[in-house]
N, C-alpha and C positions, 0 to 999 in steps of 0.2 A: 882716220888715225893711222899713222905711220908704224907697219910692226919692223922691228929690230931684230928677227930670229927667221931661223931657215922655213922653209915649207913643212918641212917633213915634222920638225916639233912641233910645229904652230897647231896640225892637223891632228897629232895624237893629244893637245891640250884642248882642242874646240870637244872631241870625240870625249871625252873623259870629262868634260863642262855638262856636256848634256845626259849625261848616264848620271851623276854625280847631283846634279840640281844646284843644290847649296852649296856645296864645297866649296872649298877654295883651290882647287887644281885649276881654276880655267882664272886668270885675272879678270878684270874688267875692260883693262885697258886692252887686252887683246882680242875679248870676244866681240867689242862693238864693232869690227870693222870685219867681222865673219857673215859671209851671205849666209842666209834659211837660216839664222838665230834669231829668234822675235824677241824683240823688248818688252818688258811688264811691267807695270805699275804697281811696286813691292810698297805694302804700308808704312808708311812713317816717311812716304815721299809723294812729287808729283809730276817727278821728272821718270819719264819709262828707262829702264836700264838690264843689263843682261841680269836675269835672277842669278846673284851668285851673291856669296856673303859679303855685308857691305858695312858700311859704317855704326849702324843700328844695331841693337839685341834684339832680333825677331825670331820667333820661337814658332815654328810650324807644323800644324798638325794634317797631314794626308786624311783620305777617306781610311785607308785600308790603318793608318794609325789610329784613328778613332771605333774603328770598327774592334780593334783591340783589345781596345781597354774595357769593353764591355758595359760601356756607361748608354744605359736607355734612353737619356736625357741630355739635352746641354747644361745647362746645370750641375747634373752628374760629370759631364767630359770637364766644364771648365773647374768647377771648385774642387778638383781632385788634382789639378797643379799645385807643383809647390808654390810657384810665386802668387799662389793669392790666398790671402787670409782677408780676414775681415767682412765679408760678404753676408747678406741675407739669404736663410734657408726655410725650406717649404714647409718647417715644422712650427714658423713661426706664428702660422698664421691659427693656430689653436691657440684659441684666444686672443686674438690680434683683427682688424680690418684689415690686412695685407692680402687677402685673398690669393694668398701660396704664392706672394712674391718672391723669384731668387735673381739673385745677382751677381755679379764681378766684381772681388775689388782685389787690384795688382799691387803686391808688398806692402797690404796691412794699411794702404794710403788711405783707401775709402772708398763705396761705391762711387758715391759724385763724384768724384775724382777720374774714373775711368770711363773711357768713352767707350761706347758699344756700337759698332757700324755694321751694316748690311749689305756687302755688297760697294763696299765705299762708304755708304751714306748714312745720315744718322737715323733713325727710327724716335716716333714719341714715345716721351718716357713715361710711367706709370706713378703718376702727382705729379707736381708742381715742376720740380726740378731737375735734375739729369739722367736721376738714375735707372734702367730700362731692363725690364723684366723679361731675362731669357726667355720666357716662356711664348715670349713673341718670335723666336726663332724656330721656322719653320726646317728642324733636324732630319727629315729624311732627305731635305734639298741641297744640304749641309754638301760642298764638295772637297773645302779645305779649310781651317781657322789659322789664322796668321794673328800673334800676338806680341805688339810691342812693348818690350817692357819698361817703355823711356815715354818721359814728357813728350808730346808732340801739339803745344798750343799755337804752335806758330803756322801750322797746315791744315789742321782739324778745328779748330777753335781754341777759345783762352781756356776751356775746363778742361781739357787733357792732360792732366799736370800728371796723371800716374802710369798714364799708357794708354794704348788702345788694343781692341778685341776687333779683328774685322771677320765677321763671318762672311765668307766666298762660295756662293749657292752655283750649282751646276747650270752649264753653260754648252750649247751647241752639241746636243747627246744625240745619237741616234738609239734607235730600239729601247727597250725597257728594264724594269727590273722590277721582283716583287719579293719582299723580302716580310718574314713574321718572326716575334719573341717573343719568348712567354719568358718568365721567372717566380722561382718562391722558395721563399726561407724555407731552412734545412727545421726550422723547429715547429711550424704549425702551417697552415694554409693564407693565414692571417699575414697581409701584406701581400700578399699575391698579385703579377702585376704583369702585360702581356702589350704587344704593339705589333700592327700591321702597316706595311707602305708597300706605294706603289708610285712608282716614277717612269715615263715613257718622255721620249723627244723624237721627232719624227722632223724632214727635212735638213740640209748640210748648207751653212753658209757660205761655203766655196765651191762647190756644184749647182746646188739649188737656189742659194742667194738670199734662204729664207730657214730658220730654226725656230719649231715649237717645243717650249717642255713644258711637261704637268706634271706634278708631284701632290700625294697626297698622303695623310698618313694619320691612324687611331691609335691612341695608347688611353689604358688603361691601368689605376693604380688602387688597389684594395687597400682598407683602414688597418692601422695596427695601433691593438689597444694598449693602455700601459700594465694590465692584466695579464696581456702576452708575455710579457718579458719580466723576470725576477727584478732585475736592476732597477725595475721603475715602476714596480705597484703597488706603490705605496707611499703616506705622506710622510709615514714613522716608517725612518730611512734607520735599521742597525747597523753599526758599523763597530770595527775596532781601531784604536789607534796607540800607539805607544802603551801596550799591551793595558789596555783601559777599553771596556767596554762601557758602547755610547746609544744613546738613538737621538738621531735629528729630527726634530720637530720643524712640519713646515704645513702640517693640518689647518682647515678655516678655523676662527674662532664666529664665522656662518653655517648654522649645523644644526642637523634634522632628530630628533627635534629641538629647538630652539636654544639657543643661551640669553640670557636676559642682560643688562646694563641698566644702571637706576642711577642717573644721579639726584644727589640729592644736599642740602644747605649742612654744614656744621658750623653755625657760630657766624660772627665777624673776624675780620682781621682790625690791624689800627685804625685803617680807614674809614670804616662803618661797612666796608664792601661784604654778601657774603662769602663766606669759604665754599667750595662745591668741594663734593670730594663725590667720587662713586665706586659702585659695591658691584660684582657681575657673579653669575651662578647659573645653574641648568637645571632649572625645575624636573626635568624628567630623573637627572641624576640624587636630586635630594629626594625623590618620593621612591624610585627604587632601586637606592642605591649603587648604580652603575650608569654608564653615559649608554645609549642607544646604541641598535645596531652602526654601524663604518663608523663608530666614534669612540673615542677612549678620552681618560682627562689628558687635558692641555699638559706639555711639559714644562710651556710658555706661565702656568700661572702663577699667581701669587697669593700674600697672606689676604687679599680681598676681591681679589677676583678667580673665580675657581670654573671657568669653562669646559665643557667639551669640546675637543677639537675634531673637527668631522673631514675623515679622511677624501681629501677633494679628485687625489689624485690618482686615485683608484679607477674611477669614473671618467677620465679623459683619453684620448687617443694621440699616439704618440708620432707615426705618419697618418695623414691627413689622405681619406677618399678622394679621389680624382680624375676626371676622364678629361683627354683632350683631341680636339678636332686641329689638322694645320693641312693647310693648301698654297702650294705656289705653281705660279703658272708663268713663264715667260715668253714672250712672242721677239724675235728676231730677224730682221730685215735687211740687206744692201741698199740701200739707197744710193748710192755708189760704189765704183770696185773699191773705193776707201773712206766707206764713211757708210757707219751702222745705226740703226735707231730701235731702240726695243721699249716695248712696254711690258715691266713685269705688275706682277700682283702677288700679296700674300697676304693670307688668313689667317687665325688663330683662334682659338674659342677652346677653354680652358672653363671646366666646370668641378670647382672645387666643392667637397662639405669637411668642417671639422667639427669637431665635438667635444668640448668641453664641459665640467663641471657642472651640476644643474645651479640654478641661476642665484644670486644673491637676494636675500629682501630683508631691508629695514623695517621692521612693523612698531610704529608708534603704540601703545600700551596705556590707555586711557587710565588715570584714577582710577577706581573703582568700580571698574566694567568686569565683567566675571570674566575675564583672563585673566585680567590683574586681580580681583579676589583670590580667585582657586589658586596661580601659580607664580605673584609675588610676593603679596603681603605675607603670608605665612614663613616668608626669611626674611625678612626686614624687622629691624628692633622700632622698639614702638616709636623710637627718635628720630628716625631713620623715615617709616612712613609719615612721619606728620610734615616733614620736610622734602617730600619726593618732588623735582623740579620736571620730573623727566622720566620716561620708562620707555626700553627699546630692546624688543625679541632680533637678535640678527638670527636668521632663518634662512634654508635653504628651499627652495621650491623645487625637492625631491618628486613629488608627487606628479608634476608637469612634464618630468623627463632631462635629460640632456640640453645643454644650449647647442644647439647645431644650427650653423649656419654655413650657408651655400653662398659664393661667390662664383658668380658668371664673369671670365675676363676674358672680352674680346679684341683682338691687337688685326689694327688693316694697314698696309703699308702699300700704296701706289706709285711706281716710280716710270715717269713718260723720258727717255736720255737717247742722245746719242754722244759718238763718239769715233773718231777717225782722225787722218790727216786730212791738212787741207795747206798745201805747197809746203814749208817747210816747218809746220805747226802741229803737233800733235794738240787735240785738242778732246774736252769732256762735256756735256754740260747735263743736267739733268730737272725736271719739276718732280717735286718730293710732294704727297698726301699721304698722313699716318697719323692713325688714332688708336689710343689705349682705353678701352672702355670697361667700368665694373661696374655690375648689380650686385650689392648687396642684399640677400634674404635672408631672412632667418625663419627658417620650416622646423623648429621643434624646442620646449624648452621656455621659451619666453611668455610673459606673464601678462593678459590683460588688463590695464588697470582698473574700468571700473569696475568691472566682473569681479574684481581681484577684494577692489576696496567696498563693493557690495555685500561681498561673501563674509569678512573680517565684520562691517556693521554689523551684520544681521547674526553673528556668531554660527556662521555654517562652515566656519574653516579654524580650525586649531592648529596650531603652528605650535603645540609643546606636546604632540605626542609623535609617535614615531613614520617613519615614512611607512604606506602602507594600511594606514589604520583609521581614516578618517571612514566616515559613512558611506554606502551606495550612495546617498543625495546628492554628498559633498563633490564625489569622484564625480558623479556626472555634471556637477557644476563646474570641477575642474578640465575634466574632457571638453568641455564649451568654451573656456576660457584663456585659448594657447593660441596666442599670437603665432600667424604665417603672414609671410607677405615679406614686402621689398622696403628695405627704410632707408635706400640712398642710392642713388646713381651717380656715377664720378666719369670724368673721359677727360685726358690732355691728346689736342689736335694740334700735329706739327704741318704748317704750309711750310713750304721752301724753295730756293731756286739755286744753283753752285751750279758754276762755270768753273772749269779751268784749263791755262792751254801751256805746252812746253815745245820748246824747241834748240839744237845746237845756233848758240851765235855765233863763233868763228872761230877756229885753231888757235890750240895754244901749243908750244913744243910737245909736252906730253900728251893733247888730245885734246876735245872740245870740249869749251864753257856751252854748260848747258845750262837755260832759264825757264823756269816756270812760275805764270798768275795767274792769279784765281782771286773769286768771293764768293760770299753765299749772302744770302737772305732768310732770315727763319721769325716764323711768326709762329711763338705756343700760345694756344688755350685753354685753360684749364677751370673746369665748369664742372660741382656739385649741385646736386639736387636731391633736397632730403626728402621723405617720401612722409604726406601727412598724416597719414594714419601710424607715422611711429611713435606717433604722442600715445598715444593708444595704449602702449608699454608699461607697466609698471617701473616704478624707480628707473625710466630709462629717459636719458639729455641726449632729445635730438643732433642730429649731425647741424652743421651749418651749412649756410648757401652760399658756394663762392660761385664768383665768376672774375676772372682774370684773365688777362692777356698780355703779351711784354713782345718786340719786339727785338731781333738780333742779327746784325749785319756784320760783315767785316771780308779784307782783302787781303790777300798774302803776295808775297812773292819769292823765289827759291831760284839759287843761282848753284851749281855743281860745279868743278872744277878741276882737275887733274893736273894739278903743281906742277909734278914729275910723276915718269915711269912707274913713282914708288907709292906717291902720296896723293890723297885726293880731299880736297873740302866742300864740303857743303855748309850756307848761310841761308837761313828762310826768316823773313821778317811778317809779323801780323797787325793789324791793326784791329779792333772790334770795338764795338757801341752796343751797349744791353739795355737797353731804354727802362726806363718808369716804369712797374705796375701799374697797369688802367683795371683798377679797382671798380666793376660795372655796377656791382651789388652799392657798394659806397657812392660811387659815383665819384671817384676824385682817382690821381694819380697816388701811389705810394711808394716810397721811398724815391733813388734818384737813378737819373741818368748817368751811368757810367761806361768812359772807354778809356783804352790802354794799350799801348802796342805791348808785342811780344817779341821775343827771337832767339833763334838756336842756329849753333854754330857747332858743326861735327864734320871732325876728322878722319881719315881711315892712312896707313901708312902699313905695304907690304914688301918688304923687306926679302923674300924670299916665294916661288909657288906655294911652301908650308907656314909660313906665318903669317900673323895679319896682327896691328893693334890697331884699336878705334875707342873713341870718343866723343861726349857730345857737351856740352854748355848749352843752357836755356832756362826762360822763364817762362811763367805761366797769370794767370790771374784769372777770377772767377767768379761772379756775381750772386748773393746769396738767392735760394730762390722766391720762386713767390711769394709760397704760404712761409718759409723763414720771415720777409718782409710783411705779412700783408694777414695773417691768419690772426684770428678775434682770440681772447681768453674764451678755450671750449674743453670738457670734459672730454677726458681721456684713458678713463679707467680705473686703476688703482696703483699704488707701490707692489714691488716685485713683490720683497717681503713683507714681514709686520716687525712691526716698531711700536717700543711705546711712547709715549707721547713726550715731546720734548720739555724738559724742564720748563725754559724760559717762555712756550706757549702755557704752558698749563700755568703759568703764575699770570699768563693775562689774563687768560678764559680757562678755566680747568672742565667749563659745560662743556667746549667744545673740542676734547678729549676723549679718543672711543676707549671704554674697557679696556685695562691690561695690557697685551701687547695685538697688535690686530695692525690691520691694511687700511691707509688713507687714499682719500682719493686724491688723484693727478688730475691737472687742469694745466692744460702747452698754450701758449701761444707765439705771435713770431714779433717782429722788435722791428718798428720803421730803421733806427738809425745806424743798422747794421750795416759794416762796410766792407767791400771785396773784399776776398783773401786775394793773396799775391805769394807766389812760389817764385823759386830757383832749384836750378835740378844741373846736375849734371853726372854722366857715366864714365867711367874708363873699364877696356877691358880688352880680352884678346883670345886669339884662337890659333892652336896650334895641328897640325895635318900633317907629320911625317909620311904617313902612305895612307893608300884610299882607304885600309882598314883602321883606323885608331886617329880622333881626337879626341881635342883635353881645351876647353874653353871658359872663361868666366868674364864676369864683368862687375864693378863695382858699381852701387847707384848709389845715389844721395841726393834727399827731395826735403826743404826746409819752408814753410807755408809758416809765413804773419798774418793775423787777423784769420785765425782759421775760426769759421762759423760750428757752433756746438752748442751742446748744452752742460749746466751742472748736473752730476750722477745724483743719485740718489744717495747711495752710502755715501757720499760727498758731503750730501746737503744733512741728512741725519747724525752722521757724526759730528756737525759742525754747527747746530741747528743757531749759533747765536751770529755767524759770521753770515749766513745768509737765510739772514730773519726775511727778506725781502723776498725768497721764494716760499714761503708760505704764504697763504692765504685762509680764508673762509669757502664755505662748499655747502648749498642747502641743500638735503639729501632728497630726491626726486619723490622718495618714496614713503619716507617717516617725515619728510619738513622739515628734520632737523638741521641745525647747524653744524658743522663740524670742521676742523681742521684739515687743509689741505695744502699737496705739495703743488707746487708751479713747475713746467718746464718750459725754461725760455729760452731762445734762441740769443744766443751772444758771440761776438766776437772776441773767443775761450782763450786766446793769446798765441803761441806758436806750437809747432811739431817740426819735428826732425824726426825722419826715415833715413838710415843707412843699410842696405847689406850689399851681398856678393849670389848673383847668377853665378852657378858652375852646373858643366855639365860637362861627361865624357862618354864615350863611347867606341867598344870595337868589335870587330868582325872578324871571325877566322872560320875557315872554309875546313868542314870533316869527311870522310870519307861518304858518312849520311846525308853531309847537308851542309849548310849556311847558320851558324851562331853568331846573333849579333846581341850585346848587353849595351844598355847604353844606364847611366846609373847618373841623376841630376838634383837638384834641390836649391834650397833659397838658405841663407845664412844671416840671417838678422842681427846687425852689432849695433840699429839704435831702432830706438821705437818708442823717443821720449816726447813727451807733452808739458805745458805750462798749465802749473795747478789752476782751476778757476783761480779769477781775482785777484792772482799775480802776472806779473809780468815778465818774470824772467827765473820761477822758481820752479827749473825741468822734475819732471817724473817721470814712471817709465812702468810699464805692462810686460817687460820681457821675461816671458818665463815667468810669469809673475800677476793672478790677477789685481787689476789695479782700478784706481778711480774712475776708472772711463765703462766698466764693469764686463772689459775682456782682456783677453791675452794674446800678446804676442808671440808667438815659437819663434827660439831661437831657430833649429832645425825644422824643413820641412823636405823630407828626403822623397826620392823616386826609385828604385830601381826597375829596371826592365831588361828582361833576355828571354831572345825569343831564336829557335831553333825551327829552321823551314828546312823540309826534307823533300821538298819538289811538291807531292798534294796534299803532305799534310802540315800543318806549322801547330808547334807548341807553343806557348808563351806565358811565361811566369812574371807575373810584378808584383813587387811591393811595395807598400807603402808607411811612411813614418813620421812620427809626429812625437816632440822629445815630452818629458812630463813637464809639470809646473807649481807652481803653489798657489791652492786654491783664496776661494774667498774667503773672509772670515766670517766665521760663523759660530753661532752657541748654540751645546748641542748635551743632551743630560748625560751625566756620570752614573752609568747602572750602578757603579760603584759608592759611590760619596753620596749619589744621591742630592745633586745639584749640578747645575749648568754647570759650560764652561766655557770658555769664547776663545777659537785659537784659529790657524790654518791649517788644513792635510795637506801634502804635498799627490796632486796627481799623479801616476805613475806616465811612461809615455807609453804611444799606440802605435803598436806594428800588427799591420795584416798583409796575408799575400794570398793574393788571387792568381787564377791559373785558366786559359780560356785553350782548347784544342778545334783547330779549324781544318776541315776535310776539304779538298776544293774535287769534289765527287769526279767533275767534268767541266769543260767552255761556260757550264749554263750555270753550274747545279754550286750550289757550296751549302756545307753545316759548320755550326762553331756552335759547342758548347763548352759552358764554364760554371766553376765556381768561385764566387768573392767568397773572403774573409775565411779560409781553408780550414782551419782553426779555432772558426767559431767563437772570435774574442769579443769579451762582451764591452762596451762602453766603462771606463774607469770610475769610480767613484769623484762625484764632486758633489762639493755641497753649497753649490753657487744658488744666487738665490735673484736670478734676473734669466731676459731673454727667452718666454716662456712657461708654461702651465708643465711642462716636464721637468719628475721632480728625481734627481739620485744620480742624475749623469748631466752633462752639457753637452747637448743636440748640436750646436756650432761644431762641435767637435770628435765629436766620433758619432758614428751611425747605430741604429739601435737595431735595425736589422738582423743582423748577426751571419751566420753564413747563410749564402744561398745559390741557387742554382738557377741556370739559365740555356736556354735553345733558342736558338738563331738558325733562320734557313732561307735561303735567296735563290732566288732564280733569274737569271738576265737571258733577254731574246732580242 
C-alpha cells in the first residue's frame, strides 16, 4: 500500500498506533505497510488486520482491566456490563436443575443468541442447545475478553445473531505468577469466598521454538442464607406503599404441620353430573388455636379454605455453596519459521450444593383411618363427610431436613490447531473435543418412598403435629429413610473441525482486497441418563432418557476492501445446514433439516486521524434446539406462584382443583413443527479522538428475529386461562395418586422481537502533578425491547422499565462509571454502577389497613452502587489490591415479583444480596 505523507509524520503516527492499541491515531491504511507491526485476528473478522478501531463495536477488556473491577468470577466480569441483560445467574439453581449455570446474554437478545468462544472456537454448551456456561471458563488463564456487540452469523455460525464473547487465554508467557483472594461481607462471615492460582510458561517461540503454559486455579464460595439478610427472610414480606401499610403473602400452603383439602359432592348440576366443591383447614390450628411454629394463617385464604401458610422462605439459601477446580494447559511449537501447532487443554469441575425449602408431600387421607378420624372428621358437617370424594394433608417433610442438592459440573475442552502462512495465505485450522457434563445428587432432604409410604400405613408418622415432635421411633425411622444418591447424569459432546485461510488478492488505488474462507463441522451430543434408584423418591417424576445428536456444517467467505484513503467495506457471506435430530432413545429422526445462507455487509469511513463512522447490515438464522424439538411432555416442577384455580377448569373438573390459592404443577415439553428463527440486524455508529486524552463514541443496534422460539409465561397463561385452555393439562401426583390440574410449557414459534438501543461510551485522561486520572463513563440505552404477545402475530409488547409477560425487565439505562487515578505504585480506582427503577409485577398483597387484599404494581426504585478497589504494585514481583464493593452497603430494592427463583422480597436478576464486602488480592510474578 502506497503511503501519501512524509516520513517524519508517518513515523510519529505508527509510534502513537502502538502505545494507543485501539485508538484511532494510527489509520489502517497506513499501518499495514509499516515493518515489525503484526497483524491480528480481531473478533468479528477473519482477515488479520492492524488492531486499530475498525468497522465493528468491540469492546475490550485487558488483564490489568479485569483485575479492576474486582469480579472473582467470569460471570462476575461479564454480567456486570451494561450491554448485557437477560442472562442466567447462579442463584438460580436453588431450586432449579441448572447446577449454578451462568451465562451471557448481549442487549437483552438472549443467551442462545450470544455466542461464547474460547480462544476463537466454540466450546459445548450445557443442554441441548447454544447456550454455554461461563463456568467452563478457565479465569486465571483469562488474558483478554473481546466482545462484539453486532451479529456476526455470517463467520461464526447462523446463532450469533446478538454478538460474540471471545475469551483470549494467555499465550507464549515466560516465568510465573501466583496470585490469592479471599473476600467477605461487611455484615456476617456468611458468604465468605476466597481463590488461589497459579500460572507458569516456560520456553520462548522465537528463541526456543517451543512455549509451555499451565494455569491452574481454586475458588471457593460459602452459602448465604436468606436469614442472613433482612430483605429476604421471610415469606410474609412488610412493606408500605402509598402510605398504606401491607404484607405480601408468598408462604406454601405445604406446611408442617399439615393443611388438609377435602373434596367432596354437593348435589347435581342440570346434567345429573355431581357438583364437587372443596373445604381446606389446618387441624393443628382448629385444636389449638394458632398455626405452628414458621406458620401463621394464609393471607391467601378464604370464606372455605382457611390454611396455614408455612414460611418456605426462611429456610432457603440465597447464594448457593460452591467450590470450583479449572486447569489449562497449553503446549506450543514451530513447526516451521511460519507455521505454529499447539495443543491446548482445559478443565473445569464446579461442585455446587443448594438448599432449599424442606420437601413437598401430598398425603392421600384414607376414610376413616385414624388421621382422618382424629384430624378431619371433626370439621366436616355431617354432609360434608358422607360425601368426602377425596382427602389430602399437603405436608412439609420438615423432619427430614432441607432439599439439598449437589451438582457436579465438569466442562473439557481439547483443541489440536495450527496456524501460520503458507506463501501468500495466512491460514488457521483446528480439531475441537468438548464436553459439558453434570451429576446430579441430592444428599439431604429427599424422602424415601416406601419407607415413607410404610411409615403413613403403619401409622408411625403424623403429618398434623408439628416439626420436632414425632417419637424416638418415628425419628429414627425418619433418619433411615432420606434419600442420597445421584438421580441423573446429563453431558453435551461437541466434535468439530474449522479451517480458515485469508490472504491480499491485488491492489486497489487505496490498498489491498483482502479474502478470507473458511468451514466448520460440528457434531453435538446430547445424552441424559436417569439414575434408577430415583424411583426410590417420594412424589418424585423421574428425569427422562434422551439421547440425541444433530449435525452442523457450513462455509463462509469475507472479502475487505479499501474504496478510498477514507472508506473501507467489508462483505462475508455463510452458508449452514443443521440436520435432523437423530432421536436414538426413539429411534427416528425429529424435526427437519434446515439450511440458509447468511450475510453482513459493514462499512467504516475516516474522514479525518480524529473521526471515524462505521456500520454494518446483516442477517442471522437459528435452528431450534434439540430438547425445543425432540423433548417428551415431562414434569417440571411447579408454578412460580400460587393461583387459584381457574374458572373455566374448575367447571370441567372442580376434583381436580388444589384448595384455595396454592402452586400447580408445570409439565414442558418441546414441539417437532417448530421453525428457525431468522433475524436482521444492523449498527450505525462512530467514534470521535480529538487528542490521545478524550473520546466520546456510540453506536446504534437494531436486532428484529421472526419466528422467535419461546414459551407462553405463566401470568400469561393464568390471567388468560380460557385463551389458552390448551396449556393446561392433567398431572397425577407421584405421591397421593391424585389428579390435578396442570400447567404446560411448550416450546412455540412466540412470533417476533425487536431490540433497539445505543452503545455510548467516553472517556478522558488528564495527567496531575500526582499522577495519571483516567474516567471512562459507558452504558447501554434501551429504546425497544418489544415482543409479540403469544397467539398474535403482530400485536407488540414491551418489558421496558416495566415487568412484563415474558416475566422480566428490561432497563432502559445500564450505566458504568469508572476513574481510576495511578500515581506510579499505587492506583485508586472507583466505579459505579447503575441500573434505572421499574415497575414491578403485579401482585396481591393484604391491607393491614382494610383488611383485605389488593392487587396493584410498586414501582422499584433504581440501583446505584460504587465500589472502590486500591492496588499497591509493592515491587517488579510483588503487587496487593484491596477493595470494597457496594461502599454503602445498599441493599437489593423491594420487589414482589413472583418468578425466577425460591428468593423471596428482592429479584436476584438484579441486584446482589451480598451487600457490602471486602476483599484482598495478592500476586507474585517470577
Amino acid at each position: 500500500m502506497k503511503l501519501q505523507e512524509k516520513a517524519g509524520a508517518r513515523s510519529v503516527r505508527l509510534a502513537l498506533a502502538v502505545l494507543a492499541g485501539s485508538t484511532l491515531l494510527a489509520g489502517q491504511t497506513v499501518a499495514q505497510d509499516a515493518p515489525g507491526i503484526q497483524k491480528v485476528e480481531i473478533t468479528g473478522s477473519a482477515i488479520k488486520r492492524i488492531n486499530v478501531e475498525g468497522a465493528l463495536p468491540v469492546q475490550r477488556l485487558s488483564s490489568e482491566q479485569i483485575a479492576k473491577t474486582g469480579a472473582t468470577s467470569v460471570a462476575e466480569l461479564i454480567q456486570a456490563l451494561p450491554s448485557m441483560q437477560g442472562f442466567t445467574i447462579a442463584a438460580v439453581a436453588a431450586g432449579t436443575n441448572s447446577g449454578g449455570r451462568v451465562s451471557a446474554s448481549i442487549h437483552n437478545i438472549g443467551e442462545s443468541y450470544t455466542l461464547v468462544l474460547l480462544n476463537g472456537r466454540r466450546i459445548a454448551p450445557q443442554g441441548s442447545g447454544s447456550s454455554i456456561n461461563l463456568n467452563a471458563i478457565p479465569m486465571g488463564a483469562v488474558e483478554r475478553v473481546e466482545i462484539l456487540t453486532d451479529g456476526a452469523s455470517a463467520l461464526y455460525g447462523s446463532d450469533a445473531i446478538a454478538g460474540v464473547i471471545n475469551f483470549i487465554l494467555k499465550k507464549n508467557l515466560q516465568g510465573g505468577t501466583i496470585e490469592g483472594n479471599w473476600n467477605q461481607p461487611g455484615q456476617s462471615r456468611a458468604g465468605e469466598g476466597s481463590n488461589i492460582s497459579a500460572t507458569f510458561g516456560f520456553g520462548d517461540l522465537d528463541e526456543n521454538r517451543y512455549n509451555v503454559l499451565l494455569s491452574a486455579r481454586h475458588d471457593e464460595q460459602g452459602q448465604l442464607k436468606a436469614t442472613d439478610r433482612n430483605f429476604a427472610k421471610s415469606s410474609f414480606v412488610p412493606f408500605s406503599w402509598n402510605g398504606q401499610n401491607y404484607i405480601h403473602d408468598r408462604s406454601s400452603t405445604s406446611a408442617v404441620p399439615a393443611n388438609v383439602g377435602v373434596n367432596y359432592n354437593d348435589g347435581v348440576d342440570a346434567n345429573g353430573k355431581p357438583i364437587s366443591k372443596t373445604v381446606g383447614f389446618n387441624p393443628y390450628r382448629n385444636i389449638n388455636g394458632a398455626c405452628g411454629p414458621m406458620n401463621r394463617p394464609s393471607f391467601n385464604n378464604t370464606a372455605t379454605v382457611q390454611n396455614c401458610g408455612y414460611d418456605s422462605a426462611a429456610t432457603v439459601e440465597i447464594v448457593p455453596e460452591s467450590k470450583r477446580d479449572s486447569f489449562f494447559g497449553k503446549a506450543t511449537m514451530k513447526a516451521t519459521d511460519s507455521i505454529e501447532v499447539s495443543l491446548e487443554a482445559a478443565y473445569s469441575r464446579l461442585d455446587l450444593t443448594a438448599s432449599i425449602a424442606p420437601n413437598t408431600a401430598s398425603i392421600a387421607i384414607a376414610k376413616g383411618s385414624p388421621l382422618y378420624n382424629t384430624y378431619v372428621r371433626p370439621y366436616l358437617t355431617t354432609a360434608q363427610n358422607a360425601n368426602v370424594t377425596s382427602t389430602t394433608a399437603t405436608y412439609r417433610t420438615f423432619d427430614w431436613g432441607n432439599r439439598n442438592s449437589q451438582t457436579i459440573t465438569e466442562s473439557k475442552n481439547l483443541v489440536l490447531a495450527a496456524e501460520g502462512d503458507v506463501g501468500a495465505w495466512n491460514f488457521g485450522t483446528g480439531l475441537t473435543w468438548s464436553q459439558n457434563a453434570i451429576d446430579e445428587r441430592y444428599v439431604g432432604g429427599y424422602v424415601k418412598n416406601a419407607e415413607f409410604r410404610s411409615m403413613l400405613t403403619n401409622n408411625q408418622f403424623n403429618p398434623f403435629i408439628p416439626a420436632g415432635q414425632q417419637s424416638p421411633a418415628t425419628n429414627a425411622l425418619i433418619a433411615n429413610s432420606v434419600f442420597k444418591g445421584s438421580i441423573r447424569e446429563a453431558s453435551t459432546t461437541l466434535k468439530g473441525i474449522d479451517a480458515r485461510a485469508s490472504r491480499e488478492l491485488f491492489k486497489l488505488p487505496a490498498g489491498a482486497l483482502s479474502m478470507a474462507l473458511g468451514g466448520d463441522y460440528r457434531n453435538y451430543h446430547y445424552e441424559q441418563t436417569p439414575n434408577a434408584t430415583s424411583n426410590d423418591i417420594y412424589g418424585f417424576s423421574t428425569s427422562p432418557k434422551y439421547d440425541m445428536e444433530r449435525n452442523n456444517y457450513g462455509v463462509f467467505t469475507e472479502f475487505n476492501a479499501p474504496l478510498t484513503k477514507t472508506v473501507e467495506v467489508t462483505a462475508a457471506g455463510r452458508y449452514d445446514t443443521i440436520e435432523a435430530v437423530k432421536n436414538h432413545v426413539a429411534n427416528r429422526e425429529m424435526g427437519r433439516k434446515e439450511s440458509a445462507s447468511t450475510y453482513k455487509v459493514t462499512a467504516r469511513w475516516q474522514p479525518s486521524q480524529s473521526f471515524l463512522m462505521r456500520g454494518s447490515y446483516g442477517t442471522g438464522f437459528k435452528a431450534p434446539s434439540m430438547l425445543d424439538i425432540g423433548q417428551p411432555l415431562v414434569s417440571a416442577g411447579f408454578t412460580a406462584r400460587s393461583w387459584a384455580c381457574p374458572a373455566n377448569l374448575a367447571a370441567e373438573n372442580s376434583a381436580y382443583c388444589l384448595p384455595g390459592v396454592a402452586q400447580y404443577n408445570v409439565i414442558s415439553g418441546g414441539n417437532e413443527n417448530l421453525k428457525p428463527e431468522k433475524s436482521k440486524q444492523y449498527t450505525v455508529g462512530f467514534r470521535f479522538e480529538p487528542t490521545p486524552a478524550f473520546y466520546v463514541q456510540a453506536d446504534l443496534w437494531d436486532v428484529k428475529i421472526r419466528d422467535a422460539v419461546s414459551a407462553v409465561s405463566e401470568a400469561q397463561i393464568f390471567a388468560d386461562p380460557v385463551q389458552f385452555r390448551s396449556l393446561f393439562t392433567t398431572f397425577v401426583d407421584p405421591g397421593s395418586g391424585q389428579t390435578r390440574w396442570a400447567k404446560q410449557t411448550l416450546s412455540v414459534n412466540i412470533g417476533q422481537t425487536h431490540n433497539q438501543g445505543i452503545d455510548w461510551e467516553t472517556s478522558y485522561r488528564h495527567r496531575f502533578d500526582i499522577g495519571n486520572l483516567t474516567t471512562t463513563l459507558n452504558g447501554t440505552y434501551l429504546i425497544k425491547s418489544d415482543y409479540t404477545r403469544p397467539g398474535t402475530s403482530n400485536d407488540f409488547v414491551n418489558s421496558m422499565n416495566f415487568f412484563g409477560i415474558d416475566d422480566s425487565v428490561s432497563f432502559r439505562h445500564v450505566v458504568r462509571l469508572s476513574s481510576s487515578l495511578d500515581t506510579g505504585a499505587v492506583t485508586n480506582t472507583l466505579i459505579a454502577n447503575y441500573r434505572n427503577g421499574y415497575t414491578d409485577a403485579s401482585a396481591t398483597s393484604y391491607n393491614l389497613g382494610t383488611n383485605a387484599n389488593e392487587t396493584f404494581r410498586i414501582e422499584v426504585p433504581s440501583y446505584l452502587t460504587f465500589d472502590w478497589q486500591g492496588k499497591w504494585q509493592v515491587s517488579k514481583e510483588i503487587s496487593l489490591r484491596a477493595g470494597v464493593k457496594n461502599i454503602a452497603d445498599r441493599e437489593p430494592p423491594l420487589s414482589l415479583r413472583a418468578s425466577s427463583g425460591h428468593q423471596i422480597g428482592y429479584d436476584a436478576r438484579y441486584a446482589d444480596p451480598i451487600g457490602r464486602s471486602f476483599y484482598l488480592t495478592g500476586s507474585y510474578t517470577f
